[in-house]
N, C-alpha and C positions, 0 to 999 in steps of 0.2 A: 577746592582748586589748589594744585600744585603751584611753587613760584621757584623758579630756580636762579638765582643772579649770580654772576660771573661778573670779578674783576681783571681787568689787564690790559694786553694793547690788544686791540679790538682790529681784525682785517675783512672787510667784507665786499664783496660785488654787488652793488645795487643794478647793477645792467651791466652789457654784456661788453665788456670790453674796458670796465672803468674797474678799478680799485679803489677804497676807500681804507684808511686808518684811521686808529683813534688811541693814542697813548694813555693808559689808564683807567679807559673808559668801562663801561659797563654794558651787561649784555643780558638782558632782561625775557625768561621765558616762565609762559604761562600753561599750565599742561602740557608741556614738550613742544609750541608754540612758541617762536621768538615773537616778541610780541616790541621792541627796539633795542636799539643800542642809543646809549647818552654820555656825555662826557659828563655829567653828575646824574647821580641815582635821585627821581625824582618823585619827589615829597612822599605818595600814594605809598613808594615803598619804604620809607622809613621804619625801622624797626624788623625789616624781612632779613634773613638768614642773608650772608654777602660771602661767597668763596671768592678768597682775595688771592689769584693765580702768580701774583708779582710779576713780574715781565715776561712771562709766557706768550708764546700767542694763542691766540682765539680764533678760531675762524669760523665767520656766521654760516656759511653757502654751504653747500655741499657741493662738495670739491673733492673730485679723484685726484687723490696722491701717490697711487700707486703705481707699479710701471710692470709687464711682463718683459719676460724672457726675449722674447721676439719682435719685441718694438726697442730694444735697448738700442739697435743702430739708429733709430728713427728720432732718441732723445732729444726734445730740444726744437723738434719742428713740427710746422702746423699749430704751433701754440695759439697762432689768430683767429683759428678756427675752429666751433663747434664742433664737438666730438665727431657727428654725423656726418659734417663734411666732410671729416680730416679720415674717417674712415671709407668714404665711395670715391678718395681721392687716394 
C-alpha cells in the first residue's frame, strides 16, 4: 500500500455548496484514495513520509479550474450551479 501525506492549508467541499478550510492541516491518501483530511497527522501515521507544501493550497475535490475561450463572457456566473445545470441553461 501506497501512503501519500500532504501538508498545508487544506480547501475541500464536503457537499455541494459548502466549503471547508483547514490551515496547516493534512490530507492523508491511501492508494491515490483520499482516505481524510486532519488538522494533526494521526498517530497510525507516524513515521509516514509528510510533503510539507507550506502555505500552498491543497484542494481535495476535483475541481474544474479551467475556463475556455467561449465561456470567458460568461465568467463568474452560474457559479450556484452544477455544471449540468449551468450548461441546459
Amino acid at each position: 500500500m501506497s501512503i501519500t501525506i500532504l501538508k498545508g492549508n487544506l480547501v475541500s467541499a464536503p457537499a455541494l455548496g459548502r466549503l471547508e478550510t483547514m490551515e496547516g492541516g493534512y490530507l492523508v491518501a491511501e492508494d491515490g484514495v483520499i482516505t481524510g483530511v486532519f488538522p494533526t497527522l494521526p498517530e497510525q501515521y507516524a513515521g509516514a513520509a509528510v510533503e510539507d507544501c507550506g502555505d500552498a493550497l491543497i484542494l481535495q475535490s476535483l475541481a474544474d479550474l479551467h475556463l475556455h475561450a467561449p465561456q470567458y463572457p460568461l465568467m463568474g456566473t452560474g457559479m450556484d450551479l452544477p455544471l449540468l445545470e449551468w450548461l441546459e441553461t
